[in-house]
N, C-alpha and C positions, 0 to 999 in steps of 0.2 A: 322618865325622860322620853323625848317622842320616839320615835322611829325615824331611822338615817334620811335624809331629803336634800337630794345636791344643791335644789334649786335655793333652798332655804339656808341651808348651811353650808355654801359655799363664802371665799374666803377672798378680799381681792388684796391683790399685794400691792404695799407702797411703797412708791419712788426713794431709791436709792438703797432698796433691802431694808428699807426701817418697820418689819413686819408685815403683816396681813389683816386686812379690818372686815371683818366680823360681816356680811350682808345686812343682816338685824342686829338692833339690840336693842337693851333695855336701860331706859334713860332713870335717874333715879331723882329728877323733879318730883317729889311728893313731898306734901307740907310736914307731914309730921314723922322725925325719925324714928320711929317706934314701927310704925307703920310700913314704912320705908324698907326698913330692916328686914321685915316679915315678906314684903313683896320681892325684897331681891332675892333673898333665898326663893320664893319661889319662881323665878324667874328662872335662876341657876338651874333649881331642878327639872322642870322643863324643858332647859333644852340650851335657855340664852348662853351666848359664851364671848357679848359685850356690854361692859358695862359702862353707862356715859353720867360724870357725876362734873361737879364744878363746885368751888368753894361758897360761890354764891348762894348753891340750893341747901348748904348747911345741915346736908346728909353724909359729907362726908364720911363720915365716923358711924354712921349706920350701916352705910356701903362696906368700910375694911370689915367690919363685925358679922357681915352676913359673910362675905368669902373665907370669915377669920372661922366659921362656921362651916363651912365645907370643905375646906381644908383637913381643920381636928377632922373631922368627919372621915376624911379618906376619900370623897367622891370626886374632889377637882383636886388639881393642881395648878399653884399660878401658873405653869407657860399654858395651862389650855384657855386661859382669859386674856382677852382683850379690854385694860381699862383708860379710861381717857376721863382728864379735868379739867380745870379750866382757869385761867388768871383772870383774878376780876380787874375793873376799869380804875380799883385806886392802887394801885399795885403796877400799876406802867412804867415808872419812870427805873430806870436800870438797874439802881441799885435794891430795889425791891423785889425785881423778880424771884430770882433763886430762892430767897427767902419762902417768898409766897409757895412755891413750888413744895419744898423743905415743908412748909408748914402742914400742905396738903397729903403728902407722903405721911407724915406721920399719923396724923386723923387717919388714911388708908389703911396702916400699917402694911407700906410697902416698900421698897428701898427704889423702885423706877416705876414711871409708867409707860403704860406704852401708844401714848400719844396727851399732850399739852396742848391745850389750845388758847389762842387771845381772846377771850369772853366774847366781847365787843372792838371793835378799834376805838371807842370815843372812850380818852383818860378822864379819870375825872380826880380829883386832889389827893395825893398820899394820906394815908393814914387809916381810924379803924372808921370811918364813918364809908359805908359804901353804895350810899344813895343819895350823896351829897344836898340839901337846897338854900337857894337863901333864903330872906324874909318873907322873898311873896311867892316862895316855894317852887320857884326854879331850877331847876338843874345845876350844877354849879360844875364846870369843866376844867381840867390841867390845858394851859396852854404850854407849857412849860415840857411838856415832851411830845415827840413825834411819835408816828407808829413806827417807823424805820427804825428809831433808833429802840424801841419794846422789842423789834424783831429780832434785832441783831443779839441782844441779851437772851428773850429766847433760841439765839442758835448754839449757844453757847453752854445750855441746859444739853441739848443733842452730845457736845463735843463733852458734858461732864460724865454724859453716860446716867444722865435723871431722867430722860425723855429719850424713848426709844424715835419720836415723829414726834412732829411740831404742825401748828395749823392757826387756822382762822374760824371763828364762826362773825355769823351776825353780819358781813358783809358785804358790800355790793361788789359788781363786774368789775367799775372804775376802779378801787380804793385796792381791791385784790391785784387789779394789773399793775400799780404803783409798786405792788411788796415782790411780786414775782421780777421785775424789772429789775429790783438790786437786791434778792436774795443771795445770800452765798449757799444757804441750804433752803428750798424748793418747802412752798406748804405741803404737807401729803396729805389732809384733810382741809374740805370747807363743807363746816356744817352751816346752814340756812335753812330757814322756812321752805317747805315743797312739798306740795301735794298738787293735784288736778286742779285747782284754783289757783295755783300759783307755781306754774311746773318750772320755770328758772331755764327756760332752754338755752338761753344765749350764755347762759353761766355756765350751763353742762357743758356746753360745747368746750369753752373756752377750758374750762377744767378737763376735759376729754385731750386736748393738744399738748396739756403738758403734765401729763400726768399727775394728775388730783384728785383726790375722789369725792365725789360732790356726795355729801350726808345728808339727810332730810327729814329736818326736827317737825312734830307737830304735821305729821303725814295723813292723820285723819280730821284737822281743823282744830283739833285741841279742843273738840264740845259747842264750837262758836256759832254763833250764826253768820248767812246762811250754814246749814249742817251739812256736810259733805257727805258723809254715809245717809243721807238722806237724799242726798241730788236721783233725782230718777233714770238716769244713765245707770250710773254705779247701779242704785236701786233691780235695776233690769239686769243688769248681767249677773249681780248675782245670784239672782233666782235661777237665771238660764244653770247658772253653776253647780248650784248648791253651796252655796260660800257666802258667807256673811261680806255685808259692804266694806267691813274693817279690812277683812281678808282682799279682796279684790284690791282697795286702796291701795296697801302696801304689796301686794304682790306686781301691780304696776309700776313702784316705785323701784321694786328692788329690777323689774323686766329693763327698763328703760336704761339700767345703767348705775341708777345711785346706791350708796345706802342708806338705811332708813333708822332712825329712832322711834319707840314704842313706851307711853308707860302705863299702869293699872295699879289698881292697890286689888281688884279682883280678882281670882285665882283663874275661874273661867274665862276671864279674857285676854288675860297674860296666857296664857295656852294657847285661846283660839286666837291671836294676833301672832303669837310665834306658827303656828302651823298653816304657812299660806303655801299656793303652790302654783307652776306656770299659766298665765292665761292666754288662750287660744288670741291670735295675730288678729281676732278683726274684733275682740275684746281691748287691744290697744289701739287699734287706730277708732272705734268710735270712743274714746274717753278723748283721745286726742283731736277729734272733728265736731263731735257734739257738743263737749263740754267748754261753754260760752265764757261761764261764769268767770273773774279775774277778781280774787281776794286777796290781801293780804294782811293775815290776823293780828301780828304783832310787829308792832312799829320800832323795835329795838335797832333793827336798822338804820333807823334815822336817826335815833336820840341816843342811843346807847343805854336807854332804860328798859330792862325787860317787862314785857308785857305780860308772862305769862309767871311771875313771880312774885307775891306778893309784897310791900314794904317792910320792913320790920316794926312793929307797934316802939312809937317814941317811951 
């Protein structure tokens, strides 16, 4: 495990005493659970002490297996993890939820977690098909429930004592100010796309007034192009540093205010992504002045189809 680093493993707390979410962590999007398995454990040992899974990425059950591994083990206990999952888009309509939830906990092997999140807000048809299309392979939508009414059964999850915190990913400014407007319990997470091409400030903000803490999936561009650990800013400071552009990316991330999601099936880069450290004040305002560039990698936002996941083969 690293060495103690406040900057890195510091904790921020969420609205209304529902816990404390993790700076870093480690998302468990990898395609194959075998794999999966191997990197969360190493993740754990290193140092991670969040871990962000969702039924969609169908690692669940790789994810309870590695903590179900450190556990036996002796080296963690669950209160020192932070896990968070995710209800997918055919599972919106109320009487579905708990279920989904239920169904998740048990893949974990855990009795709560401690943060549920709305996949997406775009429903799409009850049942097991969770990429719905029609014939000329469209997306196929639930009009048949609202997010309000997803949310309200998600509060309800809080009040069973399933969900230690409840949230949003995948959303915009607009659609998020609608759910805060008639929540009875308060998101305490919005996880979104964010990194230096796409820094979300008017999100932060807004998530800064009312207590939320803005998360930030895909904080190195996920691989894509343009390459963000390649933009010649980052490129530059981290030489000036000694720090890899991963490093730099996400220690801007966590500077700025959010937190951040991370993942590798690498052992070396799951290390060198967990061990970032603060960057001198004029290392943030030129990423914030320099950097022109306005990406954004995955379109899940708009459609409610993830981009960074691939279909399941028919």
């Amino acid at each position: 495990m690293s060495l103690s680093n406040p900057f890195r493993d510091r904790r921020i707390p969420l609205a209304g005493g529902a816990g404390a979410l993790p700076v870093i962590g480690f998302g468990a999007l990898i395609r194959d659970p075998a794999e999966a398995r191997v990197a969360i454990r190493t993740a754990l040992e290193v140092g991670f002490r969040h871990l962000d899974g969702a039924e969609l990425y169908r690692t669940e059950e790789a994810t309870g297996a590695a903590m179900r591994d450190a556990f036996d083990a002796g080296t963690l206990r669950r209160e020192d993890l932070f896990v968070t999952t995710k209800l997918w888009n055919n599972n919106h309509r109320p009487d579905r939820v708990a279920a989904a939830l239920d169904a998740s906990l048990r893949r974990l092997q855990l009795d709560q977690v401690d943060a549920y999140l709305v996949h997406t807000p775009f429903a799409f048809p009850p049942g097991e098909e969770m990429q719905p299309r029609d014939a000329q392979g469209r997306v196929i939508y639930d009009t048949g429930v609202t997010l309000a009414e997803t949310w309200r059964a998600m509060e309800a999850l809080v009040d069973a004592g399933k969900a230690r915190a409840i949230g949003l990913s995948d959303i915009t400014l607009e659609r998020l100010r609608e759910i805060v407007v008639g929540a009875r319990i308060l998101p305490a997470i919005v996880q979104v796309e964010s990194h230096p091409y796409l820094p979300e400030w008017e999100l932060l903000d807004y998530c800064r007034e009312h207590g939320i803490v803005l998360q930030a999936f895909a904080p190195l561009g996920h691989g894509m192009e343009p390459r963000l650990t390649e933009d010649p800013v980052i490129v530059a400071i981290a030489g000036r540093l000694q720090r890899t552009p991963a490093q730099v990316a996400l220690a801007w991330a966590v500077q700025r205010g959010t937190a951040v999601l991370t993942t590798s099936t690498h052992p070396d880069r799951i290390a060198g992504n967990f061990d970032i450290a603060p960057l001198p004040d004029e290392a943030m305002e030129e990423i914030r002045e320099r950097i022109a560039t306005r990406v954004r990698f995955n379109a899940v936002v708009e459609t409610g189809v993830p981009g960074f996941v691939p279909r399941p083969a028919a």
